[in-house]
GUVOVO-279305 format. One record per residue (C-alpha): z, y, x; residue in one letter. Coordinates in Angstrom, 3 decimals. Layout:
        Z        Y        X code
        Z        Y        X    A
...
// end
This chain:
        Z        Y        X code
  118.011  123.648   87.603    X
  118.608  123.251   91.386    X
  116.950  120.623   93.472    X
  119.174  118.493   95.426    X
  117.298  118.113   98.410    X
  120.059  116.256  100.368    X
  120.532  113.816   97.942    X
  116.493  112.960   97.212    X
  116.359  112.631  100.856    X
  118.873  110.317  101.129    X
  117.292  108.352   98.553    X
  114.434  108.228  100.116    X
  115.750  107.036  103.626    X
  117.781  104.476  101.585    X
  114.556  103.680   99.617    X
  112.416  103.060  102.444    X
  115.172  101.168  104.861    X
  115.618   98.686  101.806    X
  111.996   98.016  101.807    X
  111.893   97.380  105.523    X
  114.838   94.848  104.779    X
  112.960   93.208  102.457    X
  109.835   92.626  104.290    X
  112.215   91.506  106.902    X
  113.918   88.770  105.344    X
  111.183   87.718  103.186    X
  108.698   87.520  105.706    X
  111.407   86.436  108.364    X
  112.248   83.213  106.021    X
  108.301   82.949  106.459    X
  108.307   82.808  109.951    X
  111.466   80.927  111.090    X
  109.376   78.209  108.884    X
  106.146   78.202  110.779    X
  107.874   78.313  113.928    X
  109.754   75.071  112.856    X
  107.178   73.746  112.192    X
  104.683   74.813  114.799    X
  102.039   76.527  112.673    X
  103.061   80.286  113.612    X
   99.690   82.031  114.450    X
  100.432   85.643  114.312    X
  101.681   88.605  111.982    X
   99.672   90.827  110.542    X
  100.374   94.418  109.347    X
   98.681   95.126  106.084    X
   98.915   98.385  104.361    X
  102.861   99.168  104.392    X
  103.395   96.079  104.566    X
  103.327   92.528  106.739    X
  102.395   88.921  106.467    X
  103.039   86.213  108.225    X
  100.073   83.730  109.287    X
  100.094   80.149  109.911    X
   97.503   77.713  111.167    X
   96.702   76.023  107.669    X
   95.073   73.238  109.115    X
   98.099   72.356  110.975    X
  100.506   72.314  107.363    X
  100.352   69.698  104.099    X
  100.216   71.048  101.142    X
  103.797   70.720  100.542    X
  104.822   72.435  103.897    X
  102.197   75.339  102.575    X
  104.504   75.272   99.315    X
  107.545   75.610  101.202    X
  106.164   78.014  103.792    X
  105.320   80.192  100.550    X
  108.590   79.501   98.317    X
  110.838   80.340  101.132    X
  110.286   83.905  101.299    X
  111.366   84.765   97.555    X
  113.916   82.039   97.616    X
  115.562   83.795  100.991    X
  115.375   87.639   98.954    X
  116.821   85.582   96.107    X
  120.070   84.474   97.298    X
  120.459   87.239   99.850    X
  119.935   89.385   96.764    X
  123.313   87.498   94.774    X
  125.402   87.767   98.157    X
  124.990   91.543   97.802    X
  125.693   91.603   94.360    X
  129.164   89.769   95.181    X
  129.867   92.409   97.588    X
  129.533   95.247   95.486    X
  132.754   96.353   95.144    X
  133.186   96.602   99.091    X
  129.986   99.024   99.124    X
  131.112  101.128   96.573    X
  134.264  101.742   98.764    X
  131.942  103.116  102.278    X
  132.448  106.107  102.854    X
  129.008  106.919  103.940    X
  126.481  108.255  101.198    X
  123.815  107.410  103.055    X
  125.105  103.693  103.625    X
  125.791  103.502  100.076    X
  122.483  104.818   99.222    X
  121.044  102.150  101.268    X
  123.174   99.106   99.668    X
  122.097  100.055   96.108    X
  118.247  100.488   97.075    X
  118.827   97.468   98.586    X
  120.580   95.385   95.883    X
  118.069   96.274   93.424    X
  115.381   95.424   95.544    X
  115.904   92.034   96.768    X
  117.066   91.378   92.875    X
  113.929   92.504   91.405    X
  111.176   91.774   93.394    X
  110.112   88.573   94.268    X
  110.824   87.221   90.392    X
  108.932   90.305   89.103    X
  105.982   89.404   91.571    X
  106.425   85.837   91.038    X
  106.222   86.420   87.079    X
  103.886   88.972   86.951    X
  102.762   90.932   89.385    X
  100.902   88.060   91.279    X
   98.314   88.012   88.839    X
   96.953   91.658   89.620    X
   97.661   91.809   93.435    X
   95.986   88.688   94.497    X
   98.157   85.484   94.051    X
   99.487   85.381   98.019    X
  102.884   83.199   97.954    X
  102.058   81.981   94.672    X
   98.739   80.613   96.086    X
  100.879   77.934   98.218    X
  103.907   77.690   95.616    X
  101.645   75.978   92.925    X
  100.912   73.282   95.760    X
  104.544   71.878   94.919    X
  105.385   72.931   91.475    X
  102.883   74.009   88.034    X
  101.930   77.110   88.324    X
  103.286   77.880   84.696    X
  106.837   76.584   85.635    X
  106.913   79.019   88.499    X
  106.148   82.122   86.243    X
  108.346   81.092   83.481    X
  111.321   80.356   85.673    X
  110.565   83.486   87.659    X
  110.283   85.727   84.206    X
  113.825   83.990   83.574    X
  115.387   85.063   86.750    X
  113.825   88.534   86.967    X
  115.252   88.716   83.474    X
  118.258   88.087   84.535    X
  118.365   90.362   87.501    X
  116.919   93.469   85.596    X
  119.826   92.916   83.044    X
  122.078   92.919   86.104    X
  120.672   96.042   87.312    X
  121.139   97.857   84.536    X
  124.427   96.526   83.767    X
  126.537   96.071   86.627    X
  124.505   97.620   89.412    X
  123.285  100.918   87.910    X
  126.913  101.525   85.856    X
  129.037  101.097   89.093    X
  127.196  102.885   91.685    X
  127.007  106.183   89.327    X
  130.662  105.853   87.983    X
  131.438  105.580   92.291    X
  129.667  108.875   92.926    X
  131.067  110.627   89.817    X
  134.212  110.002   91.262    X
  133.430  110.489   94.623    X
  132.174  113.930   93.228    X
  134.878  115.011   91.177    X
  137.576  114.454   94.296    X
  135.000  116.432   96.079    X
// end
């Protein structure tokens, strides 16, 4: 069996530039908040990754709960305007581009529900700290469960299927 060490490393470069996309957008939705609403203090690089911080004192609890929501909500929809566009990845005719559109379809899909539901409870709460200022805490893991339900079924059933019938084509004309 032969190691295909062009493709793993374009998986990996597509791997890693959808996870810098992520934290952009998700942590970009965070900022463009506190800037509006004047409680940007400073971002902070933790681990691989990076948070935005705010000057608490200067938020309600509800702007706290938005400041919070906004990030997942922000990888949510960007997440569905991939999805509709698909078909137009599929047809690049750059691997490594359409590497980088499936990583990143999958990501923003996946997530922020999968945290939301679940994950939050082992890593430490963060957004889901502030999101139970504005809405149960319950209601925010049960609708989260529901929509990374959703997604994971999408993933496997409309993301996955199209991208590997694409490259078995792509490879048989090859």
């Amino acid at each position: 069996m032969m190691i295909d060490y062009k493709r793993n490393l374009r998986k990996l470069i597509a791997l890693v530039i959808a996870i810098i996309c992520y934290f952009v957008v998700h942590e970009g939705a965070h900022l463009l908040y506190a800037m509006s609403i004047g409680a940007f203090k400073q971002v902070n690089i933790i681990g691989i990754g990076i948070q935005v911080d705010v000057y608490r004192d200067l938020m309600s609890d509800v702007q706290l709960g938005i400041f919070c929501l906004l990030g997942s909500v922000a990888t949510i929809i960007i997440s569905y305007l991939l999805l509709t566009m698909t078909q137009k990845f599929l047809l690049l005719k750059s691997d490594y581009l359409r590497a980088i559109t499936y990583f990143l379809t999958i990501a923003f899909l996946v997530i922020d529900p999968l945290y939301l539901c679940v994950l939050s409870l082992f890593v430490g709460g963060g957004d889901m700290n502030g999101i139970i200022l504005i809405a149960p805490e319950l209601v925010v893991r049960v609708l989260s469960g529901i929509i990374a339900f959703i997604n994971v079924v999408i993933v496997f059933k409309v993301i996955v299927p199209k991208y590997k019938q694409a490259y078995q084509k792509l490879e048989s004309t090859a």
